[in-house]
C-alpha positions in Angstrom: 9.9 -49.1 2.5 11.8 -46.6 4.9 12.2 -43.1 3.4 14.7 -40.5 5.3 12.4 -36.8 4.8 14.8 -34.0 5.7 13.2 -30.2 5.9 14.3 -26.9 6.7 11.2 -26.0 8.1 8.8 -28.7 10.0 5.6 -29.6 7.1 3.1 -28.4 9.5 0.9 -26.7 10.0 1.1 -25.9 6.0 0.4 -22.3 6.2 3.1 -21.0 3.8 4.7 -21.3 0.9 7.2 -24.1 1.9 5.1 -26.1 4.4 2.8 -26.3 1.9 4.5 -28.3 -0.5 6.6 -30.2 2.0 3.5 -30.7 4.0 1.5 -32.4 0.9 4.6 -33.9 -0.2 5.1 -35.8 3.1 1.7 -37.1 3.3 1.7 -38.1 0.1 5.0 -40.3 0.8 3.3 -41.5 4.0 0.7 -43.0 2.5 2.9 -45.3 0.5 5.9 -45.5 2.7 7.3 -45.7 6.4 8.9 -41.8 6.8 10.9 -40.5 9.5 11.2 -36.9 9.3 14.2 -34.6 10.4 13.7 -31.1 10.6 13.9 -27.4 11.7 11.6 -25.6 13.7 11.7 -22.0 13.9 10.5 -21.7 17.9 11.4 -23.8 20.7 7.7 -24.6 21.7 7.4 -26.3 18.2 10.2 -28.6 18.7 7.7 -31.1 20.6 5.9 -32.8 17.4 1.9 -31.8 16.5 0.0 -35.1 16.3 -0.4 -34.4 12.7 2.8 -35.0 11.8 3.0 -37.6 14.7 0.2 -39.4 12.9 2.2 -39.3 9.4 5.7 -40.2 10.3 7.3 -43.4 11.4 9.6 -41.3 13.6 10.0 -37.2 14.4 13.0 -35.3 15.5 12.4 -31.8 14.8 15.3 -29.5 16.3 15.0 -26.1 17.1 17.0 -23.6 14.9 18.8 -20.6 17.1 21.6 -19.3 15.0 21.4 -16.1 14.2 21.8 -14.6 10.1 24.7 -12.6 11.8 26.6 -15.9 13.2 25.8 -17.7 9.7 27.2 -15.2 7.9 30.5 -14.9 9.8 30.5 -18.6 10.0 30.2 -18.7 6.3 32.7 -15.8 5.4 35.4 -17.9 8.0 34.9 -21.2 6.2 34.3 -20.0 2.6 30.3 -21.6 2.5 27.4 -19.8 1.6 26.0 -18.2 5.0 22.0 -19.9 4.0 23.9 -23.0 4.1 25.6 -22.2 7.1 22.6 -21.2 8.7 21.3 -24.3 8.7 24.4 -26.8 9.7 23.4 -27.9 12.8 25.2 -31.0 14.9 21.9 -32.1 16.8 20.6 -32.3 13.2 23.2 -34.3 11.9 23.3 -36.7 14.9 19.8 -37.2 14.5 20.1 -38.0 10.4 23.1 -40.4 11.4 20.7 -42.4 14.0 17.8 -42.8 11.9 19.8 -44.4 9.2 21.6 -46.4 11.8 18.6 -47.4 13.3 16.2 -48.0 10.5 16.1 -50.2 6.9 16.2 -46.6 4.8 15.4 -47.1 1.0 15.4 -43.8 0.1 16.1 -40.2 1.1 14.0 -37.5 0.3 15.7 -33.6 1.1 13.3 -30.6 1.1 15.2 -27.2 0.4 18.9 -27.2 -1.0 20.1 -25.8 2.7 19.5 -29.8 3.8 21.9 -31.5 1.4 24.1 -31.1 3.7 23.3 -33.8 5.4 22.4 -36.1 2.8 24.9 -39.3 3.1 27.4 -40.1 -0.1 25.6 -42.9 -0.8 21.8 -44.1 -1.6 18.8 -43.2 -3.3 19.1 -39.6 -2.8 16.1 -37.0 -4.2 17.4 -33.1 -3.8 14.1 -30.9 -3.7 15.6 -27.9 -4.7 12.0 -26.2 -5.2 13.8 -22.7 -6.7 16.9 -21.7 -7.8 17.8 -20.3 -4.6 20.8 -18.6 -6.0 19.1 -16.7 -8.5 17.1 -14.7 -5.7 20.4 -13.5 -4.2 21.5 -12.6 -7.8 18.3 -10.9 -8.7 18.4 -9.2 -5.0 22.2 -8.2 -5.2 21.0 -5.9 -8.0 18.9 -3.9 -6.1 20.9 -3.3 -3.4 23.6 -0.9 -2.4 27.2 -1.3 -1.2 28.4 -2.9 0.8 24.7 -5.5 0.7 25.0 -5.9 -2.9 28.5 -7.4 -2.3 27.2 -9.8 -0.3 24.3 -11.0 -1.4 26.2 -11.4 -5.4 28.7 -13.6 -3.1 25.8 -15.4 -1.7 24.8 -16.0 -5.2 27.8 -17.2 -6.6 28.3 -19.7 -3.5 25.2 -21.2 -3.4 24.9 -21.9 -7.2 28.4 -23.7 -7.0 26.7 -25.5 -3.7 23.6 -26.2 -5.7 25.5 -27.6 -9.0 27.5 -29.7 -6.6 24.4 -31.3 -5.0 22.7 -31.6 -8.3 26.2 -34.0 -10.2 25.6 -36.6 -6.6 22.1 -36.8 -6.4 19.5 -39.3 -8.0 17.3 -36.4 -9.5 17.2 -32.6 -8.6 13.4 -31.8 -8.4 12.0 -28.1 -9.3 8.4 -26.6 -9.1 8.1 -25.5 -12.8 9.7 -26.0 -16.2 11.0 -22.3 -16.0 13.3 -23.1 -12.9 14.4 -26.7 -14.0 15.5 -24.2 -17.2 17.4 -21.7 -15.3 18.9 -23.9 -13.4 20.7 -26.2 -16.3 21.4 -22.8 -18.0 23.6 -22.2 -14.9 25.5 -25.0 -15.5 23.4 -27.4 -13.2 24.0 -31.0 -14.5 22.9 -34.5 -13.6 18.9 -35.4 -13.6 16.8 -32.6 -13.1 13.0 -33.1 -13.0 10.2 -30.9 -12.8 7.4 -31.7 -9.8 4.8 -28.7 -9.9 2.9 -27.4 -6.9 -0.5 -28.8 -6.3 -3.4 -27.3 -4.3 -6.1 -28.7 -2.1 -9.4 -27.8 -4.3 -11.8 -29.1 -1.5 -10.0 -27.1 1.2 -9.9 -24.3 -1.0 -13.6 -23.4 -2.7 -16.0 -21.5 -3.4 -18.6 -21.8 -0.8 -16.1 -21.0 1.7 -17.8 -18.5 4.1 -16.9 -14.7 3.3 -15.5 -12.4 6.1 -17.5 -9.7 6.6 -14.7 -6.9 6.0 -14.8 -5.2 3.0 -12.2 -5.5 1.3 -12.6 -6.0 -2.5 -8.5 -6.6 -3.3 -6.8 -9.0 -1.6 -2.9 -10.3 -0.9 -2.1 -12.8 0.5 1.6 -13.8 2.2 4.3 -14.0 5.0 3.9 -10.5 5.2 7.8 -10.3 6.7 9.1 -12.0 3.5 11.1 -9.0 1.5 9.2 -10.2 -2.3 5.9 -9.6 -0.4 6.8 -6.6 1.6 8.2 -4.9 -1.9 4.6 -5.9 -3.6 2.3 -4.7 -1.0 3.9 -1.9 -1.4 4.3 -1.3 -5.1 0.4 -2.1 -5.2 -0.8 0.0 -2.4 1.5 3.2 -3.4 1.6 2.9 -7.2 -1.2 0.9 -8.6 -4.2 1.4 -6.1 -4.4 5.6 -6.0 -4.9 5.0 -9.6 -7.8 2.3 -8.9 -9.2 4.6 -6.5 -9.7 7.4 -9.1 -12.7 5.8 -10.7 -13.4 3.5 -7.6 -12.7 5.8 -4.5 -14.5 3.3 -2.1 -12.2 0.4 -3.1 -10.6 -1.7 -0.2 -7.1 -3.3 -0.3 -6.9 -5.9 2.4 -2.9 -7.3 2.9 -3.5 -10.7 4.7 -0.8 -12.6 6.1 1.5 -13.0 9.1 4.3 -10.7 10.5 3.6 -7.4 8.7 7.3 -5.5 9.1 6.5 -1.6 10.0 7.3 -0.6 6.6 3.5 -2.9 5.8 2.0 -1.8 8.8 2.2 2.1 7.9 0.4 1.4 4.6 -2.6 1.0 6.5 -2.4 4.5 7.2 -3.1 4.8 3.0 -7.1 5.5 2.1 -8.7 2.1 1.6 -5.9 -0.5 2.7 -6.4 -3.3 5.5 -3.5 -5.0 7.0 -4.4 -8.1 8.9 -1.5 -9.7 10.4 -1.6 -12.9 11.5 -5.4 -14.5 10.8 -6.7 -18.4 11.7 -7.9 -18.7 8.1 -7.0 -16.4 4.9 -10.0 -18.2 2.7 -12.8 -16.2 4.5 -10.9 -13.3 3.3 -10.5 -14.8 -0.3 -14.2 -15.7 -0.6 -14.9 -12.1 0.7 -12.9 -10.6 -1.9 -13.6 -9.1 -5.6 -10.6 -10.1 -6.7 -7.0 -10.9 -5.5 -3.7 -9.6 -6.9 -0.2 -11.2 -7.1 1.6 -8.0 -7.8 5.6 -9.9 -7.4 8.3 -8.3 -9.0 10.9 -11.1 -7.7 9.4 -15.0 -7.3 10.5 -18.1 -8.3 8.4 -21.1 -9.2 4.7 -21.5 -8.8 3.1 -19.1 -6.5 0.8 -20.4 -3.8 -0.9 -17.6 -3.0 -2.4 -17.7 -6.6 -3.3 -21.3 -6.9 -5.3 -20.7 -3.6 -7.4 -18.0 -4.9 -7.7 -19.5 -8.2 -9.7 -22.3 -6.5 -11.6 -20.4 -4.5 -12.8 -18.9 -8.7 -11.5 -15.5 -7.5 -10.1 -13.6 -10.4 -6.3 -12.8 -10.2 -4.5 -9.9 -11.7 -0.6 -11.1 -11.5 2.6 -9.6 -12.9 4.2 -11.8 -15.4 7.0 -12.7 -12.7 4.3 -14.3 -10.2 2.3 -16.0 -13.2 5.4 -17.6 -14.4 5.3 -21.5 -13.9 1.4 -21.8 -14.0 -0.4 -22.6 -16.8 -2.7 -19.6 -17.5 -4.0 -19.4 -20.4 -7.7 -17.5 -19.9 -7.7 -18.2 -16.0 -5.8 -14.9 -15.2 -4.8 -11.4 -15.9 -1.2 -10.2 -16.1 -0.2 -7.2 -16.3 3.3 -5.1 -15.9 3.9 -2.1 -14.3 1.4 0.2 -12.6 -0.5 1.7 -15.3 -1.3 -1.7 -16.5 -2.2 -3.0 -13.6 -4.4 -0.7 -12.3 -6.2 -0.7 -15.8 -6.5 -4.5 -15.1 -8.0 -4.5 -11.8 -10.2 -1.8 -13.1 -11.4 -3.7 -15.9 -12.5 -6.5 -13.5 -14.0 -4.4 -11.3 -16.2 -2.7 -13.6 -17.0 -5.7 -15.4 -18.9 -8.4 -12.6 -20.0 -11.2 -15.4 -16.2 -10.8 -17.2 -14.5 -11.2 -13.2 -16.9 -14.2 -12.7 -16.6 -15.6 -15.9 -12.4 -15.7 -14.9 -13.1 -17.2 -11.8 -14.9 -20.1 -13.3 -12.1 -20.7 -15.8 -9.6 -20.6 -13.1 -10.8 -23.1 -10.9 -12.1 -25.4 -13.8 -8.0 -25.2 -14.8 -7.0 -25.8 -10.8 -9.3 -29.2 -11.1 -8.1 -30.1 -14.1 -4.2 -29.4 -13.7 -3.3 -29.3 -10.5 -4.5 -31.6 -8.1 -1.8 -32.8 -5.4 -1.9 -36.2 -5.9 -1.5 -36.1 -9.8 1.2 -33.6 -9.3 2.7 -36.0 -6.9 2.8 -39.2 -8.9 6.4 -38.5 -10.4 7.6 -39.4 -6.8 7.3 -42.8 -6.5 9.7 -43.5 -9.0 12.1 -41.2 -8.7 12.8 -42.8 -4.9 11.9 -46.3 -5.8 8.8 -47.6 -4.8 5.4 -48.5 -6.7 2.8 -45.8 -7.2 -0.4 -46.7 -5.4 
């Protein structure tokens, strides 16, 4: 069988959030099915395929994405379209989608990311990876923000939840990552099948007797450090929860790992006791060097990566209930709300060794047992028409 994978963002290297799912999800369909991926690449050095991907795929066109968020948004406010959508419509993109399915026997089409259904053809086996309610983000952002941003971002909203609703009455199935967003979205008026398909996470990749860096740094966080979520929680913990962990542990280190720290990140190092990394080959080493790691999200959707990983690696993991939402926690973490109760939280585990390992244990016992890719893949194969392996 021939299955069309469209992405927003090429699955590789699966280094964040959305490369890791795609990533896990592609090689999981190529091990049962001929794929041809189209997709996105955010530099034009990445456009010629890594042999990885090479290696999985049946054929590779990935296209290099220049428009600017100031030319989608005009293009969007012209034609009436949600400007993320615009952002990513793209003619090389669409020739490319129109050749593979000229060109080769496709069975199925499997779109990552609601900016691709765009391109998905009217007819088919068609399976919409939604992942999130992307509209709800621009909702919950357009609250926060001040005139004349807030009026954009609630038009965003409104937009792209008609968009998504649309996609969702065409397709074959709309997949999300947890039983909360499959939930939101049908409370929004999404109809048509909607399935859930939960994250996974690679339990040998991510262990225990991964070797520590020598750093440190007892708290760790983990992200794209230029994402605006993990931007606003770096912050939140380093100002408001960590002066209050410092009081009873003043040598405590607060290390925030991750990729293209925006300034606002990189002046928090200037705080007593907080690293920021940037960009590093490997964030386990800083996982396994850890005490503990903290998911402190105010504004997430769906199952958090960054919290899977370290529950793997049996680090304990203090999260607000927003970044716990969609995993299935029960005695594998700590959630807490607001900075009192945080910081009581993290101080708790970090006065109490046997109590923080005992956590860890639990937590990557529950990763073994619950959330393995492969069993949280297996829904796949029927929803785009093949046999399970």
């Amino acid at each position: 069988m021939d299955i069309l994978f469209l992405a927003h963002r090429a699955p590789f290297p699966p280094d964040r959030g959305d490369r890791i799912r795609s990533y896990h999800v592609l090689r999981h369909l190529a091990a049962r099915a001929r794929v041809h991926l189209v997709a996105f690449v955010d530099e034009a050095q990445e456009a010629n395929p890594a042999p990885e991907l090479q290696a999985l795929t049946a054929s590779c066109t990935l296209v290099h994405r220049r428009k600017s968020r100031a030319l989608a948004l005009i293009e969007g406010l012209a034609t009436g379209c949600a400007a993320s959508v615009a952002a990513f419509a793209d003619r090389q993109v669409a020739q490319a989608v129109r050749r593979v399915l000229a060109e080769h026997p496709i069975g199925a089409i499997y779109a990552f990311s609601g900016q691709m259904a765009q391109y998905l053809p009217p007819t088919g086996r068609r399976v919409m990876d939604f992942v999130d309610v992307d509209s709800a983000k621009f909702a919950d952002l357009s609250g926060k923000a001040s005139v004349p941003m807030s009026w954009l971002l609630a038009r965003e909203a409104r937009l792209l939840a008609r968009f998504e609703r649309e996609v969702a009455a065409r397709v074959d199935a709309s997949l999300f990552v947890s039983d909360a967003e499959a939930a939101l979205f049908l409370s929004g008026g999404g109809d048509g099948r909607v399935d859930v398909v939960e994250n996974g996470i690679d339990a040998v990749t991510f262990a225990p007797d991964v070797a520590p860096e020598p750093s440190g740094a007892d708290i760790v966080f983990t992200g794209q450090m230029d994402y605006a979520p993990n931007v606003e929680a770096a912050t939140w913990f380093a100002t408001e929860v960590l002066p209050t962990v410092q009081r009873t542990h003043p040598q405590v280190r607060f290390a925030i790992v991750g990729r293209a720290p925006t300034a606002a990140v990189r002046d928090l190092a200037r705080r007593p006791g907080v690293i920021v990394t940037g960009a590093v080959a490997d964030t386990r080493p800083w996982l396994s060097a850890a005490k503990l790691a903290v998911a402190p999200l105010h504004l997430a959707r769906g199952i958090q990566n960054k919290v899977l990983e370290a529950m793997a690696m049996a680090l304990p993991v203090v999260a607000t209930p927003t970044a716990a939402e969609g995993i299935d926690h029960r005695g594998t973490l700590r959630v807490a709300d607001g900075p009192e109760p945080f910081a009581a939280a993290v101080t708790a585990l970090l006065n109490d060794v046997d109590a923080a390992d005992a956590l860890g244990r639990a937590a990557r016992a529950q990763v073994l047992a619950r959330y393995d890719w492969n069993v949280r893949l297996q829904p796949l194969a029927g929803l785009l028409g093949f046999p399970e392996a």
